[in-house]
C-alpha positions as CSV (number, residue, x, y, z in Angstrom):
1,X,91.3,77.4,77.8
2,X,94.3,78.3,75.7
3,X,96.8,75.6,76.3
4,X,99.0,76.8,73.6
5,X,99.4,80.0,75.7
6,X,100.4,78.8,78.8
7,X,104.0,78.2,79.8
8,X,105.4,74.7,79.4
9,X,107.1,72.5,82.0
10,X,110.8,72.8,80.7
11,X,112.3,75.6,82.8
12,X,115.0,77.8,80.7
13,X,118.6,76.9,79.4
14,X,121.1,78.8,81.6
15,X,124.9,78.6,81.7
16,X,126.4,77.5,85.1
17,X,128.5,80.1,86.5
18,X,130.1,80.5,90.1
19,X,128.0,81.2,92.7
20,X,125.0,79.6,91.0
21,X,125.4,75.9,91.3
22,X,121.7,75.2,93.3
23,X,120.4,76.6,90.6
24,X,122.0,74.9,88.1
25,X,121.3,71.5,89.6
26,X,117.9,72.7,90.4
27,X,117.0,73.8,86.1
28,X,119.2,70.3,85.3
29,X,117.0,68.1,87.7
30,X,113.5,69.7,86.4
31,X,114.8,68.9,82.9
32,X,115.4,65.5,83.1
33,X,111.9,65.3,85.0
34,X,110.1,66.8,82.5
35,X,111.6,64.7,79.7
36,X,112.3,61.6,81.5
37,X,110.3,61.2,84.4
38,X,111.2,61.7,88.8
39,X,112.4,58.4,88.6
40,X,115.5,59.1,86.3
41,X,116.8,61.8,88.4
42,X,119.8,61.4,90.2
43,X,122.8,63.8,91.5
44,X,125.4,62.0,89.5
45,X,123.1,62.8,86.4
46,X,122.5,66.3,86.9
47,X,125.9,66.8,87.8
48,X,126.5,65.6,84.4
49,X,124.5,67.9,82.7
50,X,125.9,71.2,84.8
51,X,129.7,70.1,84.6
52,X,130.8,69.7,87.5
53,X,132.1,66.8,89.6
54,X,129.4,64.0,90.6
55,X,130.5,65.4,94.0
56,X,129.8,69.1,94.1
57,X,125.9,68.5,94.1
58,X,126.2,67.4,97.8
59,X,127.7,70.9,98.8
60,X,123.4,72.1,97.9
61,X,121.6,68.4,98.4
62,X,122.0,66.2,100.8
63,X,120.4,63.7,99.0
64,X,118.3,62.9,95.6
65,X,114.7,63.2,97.9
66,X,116.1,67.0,98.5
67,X,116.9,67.8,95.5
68,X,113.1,66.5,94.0
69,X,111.8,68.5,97.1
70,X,113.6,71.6,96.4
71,X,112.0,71.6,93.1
72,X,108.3,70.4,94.4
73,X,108.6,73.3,96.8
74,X,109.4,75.4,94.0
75,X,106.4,74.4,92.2
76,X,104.4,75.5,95.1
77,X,106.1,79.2,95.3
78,X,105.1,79.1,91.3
79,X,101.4,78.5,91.9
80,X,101.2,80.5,94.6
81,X,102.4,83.7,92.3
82,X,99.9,82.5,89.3
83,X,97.3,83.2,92.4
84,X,99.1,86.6,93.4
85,X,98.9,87.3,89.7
86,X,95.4,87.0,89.4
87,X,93.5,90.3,88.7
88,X,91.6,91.9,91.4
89,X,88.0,90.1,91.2
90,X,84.7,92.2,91.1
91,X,83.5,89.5,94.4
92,X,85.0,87.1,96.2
93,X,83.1,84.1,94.2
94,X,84.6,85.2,91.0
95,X,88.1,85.3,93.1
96,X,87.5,82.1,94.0
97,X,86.5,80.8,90.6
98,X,90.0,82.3,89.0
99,X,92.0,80.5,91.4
100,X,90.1,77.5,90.6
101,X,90.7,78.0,87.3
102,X,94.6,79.3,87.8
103,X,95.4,75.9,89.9
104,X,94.1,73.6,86.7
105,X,95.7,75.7,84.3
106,X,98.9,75.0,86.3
107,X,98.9,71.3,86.5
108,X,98.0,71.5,82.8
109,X,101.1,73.2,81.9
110,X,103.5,71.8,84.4
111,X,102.1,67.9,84.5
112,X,105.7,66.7,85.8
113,X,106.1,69.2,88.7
114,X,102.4,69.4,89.3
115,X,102.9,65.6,90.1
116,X,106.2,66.0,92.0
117,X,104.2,68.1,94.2
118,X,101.3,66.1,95.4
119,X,102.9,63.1,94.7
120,X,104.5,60.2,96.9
121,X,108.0,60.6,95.7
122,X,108.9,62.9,98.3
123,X,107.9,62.9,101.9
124,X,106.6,66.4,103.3
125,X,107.5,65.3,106.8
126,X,111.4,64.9,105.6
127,X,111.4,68.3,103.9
128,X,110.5,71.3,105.9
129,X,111.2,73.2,102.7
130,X,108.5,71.6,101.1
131,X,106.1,71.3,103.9
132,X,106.4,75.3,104.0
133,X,105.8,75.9,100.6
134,X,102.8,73.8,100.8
135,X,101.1,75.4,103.6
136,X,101.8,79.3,102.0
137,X,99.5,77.8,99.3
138,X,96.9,76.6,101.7
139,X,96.9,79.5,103.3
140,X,96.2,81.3,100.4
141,X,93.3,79.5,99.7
142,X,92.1,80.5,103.6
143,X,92.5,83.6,103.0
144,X,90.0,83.1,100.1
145,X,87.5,81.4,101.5
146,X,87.2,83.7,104.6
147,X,86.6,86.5,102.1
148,X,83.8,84.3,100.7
149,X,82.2,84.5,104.4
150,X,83.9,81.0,106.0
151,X,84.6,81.7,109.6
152,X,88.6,81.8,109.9
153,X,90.6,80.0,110.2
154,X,88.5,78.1,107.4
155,X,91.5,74.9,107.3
156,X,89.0,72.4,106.5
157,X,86.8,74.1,103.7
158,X,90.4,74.8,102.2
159,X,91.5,71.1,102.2
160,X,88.3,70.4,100.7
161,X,88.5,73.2,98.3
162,X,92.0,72.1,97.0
163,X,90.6,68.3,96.9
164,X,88.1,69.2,94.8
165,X,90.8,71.4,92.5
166,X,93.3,68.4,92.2
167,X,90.8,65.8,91.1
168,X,89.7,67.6,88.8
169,X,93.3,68.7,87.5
170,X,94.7,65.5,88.2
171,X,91.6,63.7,85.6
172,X,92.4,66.5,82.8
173,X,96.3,65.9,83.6
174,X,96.2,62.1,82.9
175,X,93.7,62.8,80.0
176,X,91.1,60.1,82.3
177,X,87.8,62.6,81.7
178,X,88.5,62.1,77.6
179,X,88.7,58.7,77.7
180,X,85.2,58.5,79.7
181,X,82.5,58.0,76.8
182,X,79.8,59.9,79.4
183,X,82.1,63.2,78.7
184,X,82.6,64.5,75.4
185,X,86.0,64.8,74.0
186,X,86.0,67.9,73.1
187,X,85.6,69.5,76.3
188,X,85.5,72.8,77.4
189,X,87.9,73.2,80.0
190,X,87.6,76.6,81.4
191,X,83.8,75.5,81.1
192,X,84.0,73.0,83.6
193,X,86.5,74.4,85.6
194,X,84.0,77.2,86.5
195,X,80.9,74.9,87.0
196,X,83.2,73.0,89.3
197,X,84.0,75.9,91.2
198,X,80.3,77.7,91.1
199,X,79.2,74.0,92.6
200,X,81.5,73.9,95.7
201,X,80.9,78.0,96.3
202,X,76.9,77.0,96.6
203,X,77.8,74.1,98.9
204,X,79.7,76.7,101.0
205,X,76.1,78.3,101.5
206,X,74.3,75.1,102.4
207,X,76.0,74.8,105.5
């Protein structure tokens, strides 16, 4: 896999103008994640950074939490078109392997939102907006699996299936699989990704 080809985490530069505040806040927030970690966010900081008073964020964000959520969620809408992206497979097992290989690739590139996501900053449960998102991914991974033959509505095999894809992205994310003397540093990526995927698709059959 071509690392240096993929997208980076920092979202662009964009002027603030009327009219566009959320999304200022929202590009100022991801920054300072990116480059400083979920804990240094804050409203009065990203306020900072767009130019407005430490007050305006609160006409978009109720809180700090929403504002991280707003941006998780995001992350999930992004993954989600990486997936609609995807060209149209010759079978449902190599669709299945490109996702597979999509949702690494993603968590690769975006390690900081990719952690906001799944991670415990933000409660799903306090942020419908967030809770949504995640669910139009899981869906999408349904839908993939029932084209694979898995009776609908196929919840489980999905949760399993996107287990299986985060441990795997969240060992390559942290660099834990390189640092493993059993696995050789130099490792193919993509390589394993597909094995990965092939392994889980033949479980599917073993039912």
């Amino acid at each position: 896999m071509d690392r240096s080809a993929t997208p980076t985490d920092e979202p662009p530069r964009r002027a603030y103008h009327h009219g566009d505040l959320r999304a200022a806040l929202r590009e100022a927030a991801e920054r300072v994640l990116v480059e400083r970690g979920a804990a240094e966010v804050s409203l009065r900081e990203v306020a900072r950074a767009v130019g407005v008073s430490h007050a305006a964020p609160y006409r978009h964000y109720a809180s700090r939490e929403a504002l991280l959520a707003d941006i998780a969620a995001g992350g999930f809408d992004r993954l989600r078109a990486v997936f609609a992206a995807l060209p149209a497979p010759a079978d449902p097992a190599a669709g299945f392997v490109a996702m597979a290989r999509a949702y690494v690739a993603f968590a690769l590139a975006h390690p900081a939102v990719y952690r906001l996501m799944l991670g415990p900053e933000v409660r799903k449960a306090d942020h419908p907006v967030l809770a949504e998102a995640g669910h139009r991914v899981l869906d999408t991974l349904r839908r993939a699996l029932v084209a694979l033959g898995v009776p609908a509505p196929a919840t489980d095999e999905a949760m399993a299936a996107w287990g299986f894809a985060h441990g795997l992205a969240q060992l390559l994310v942290d660099g834990r699989l390189e640092t493993d003397p059993a696995v050789d540093v130099a490792l193919d990526i993509d390589r394993l990704v597909e094995r990965s995927a092939r392994i889980y698709v033949t479980g599917l059959g073993a039912r």
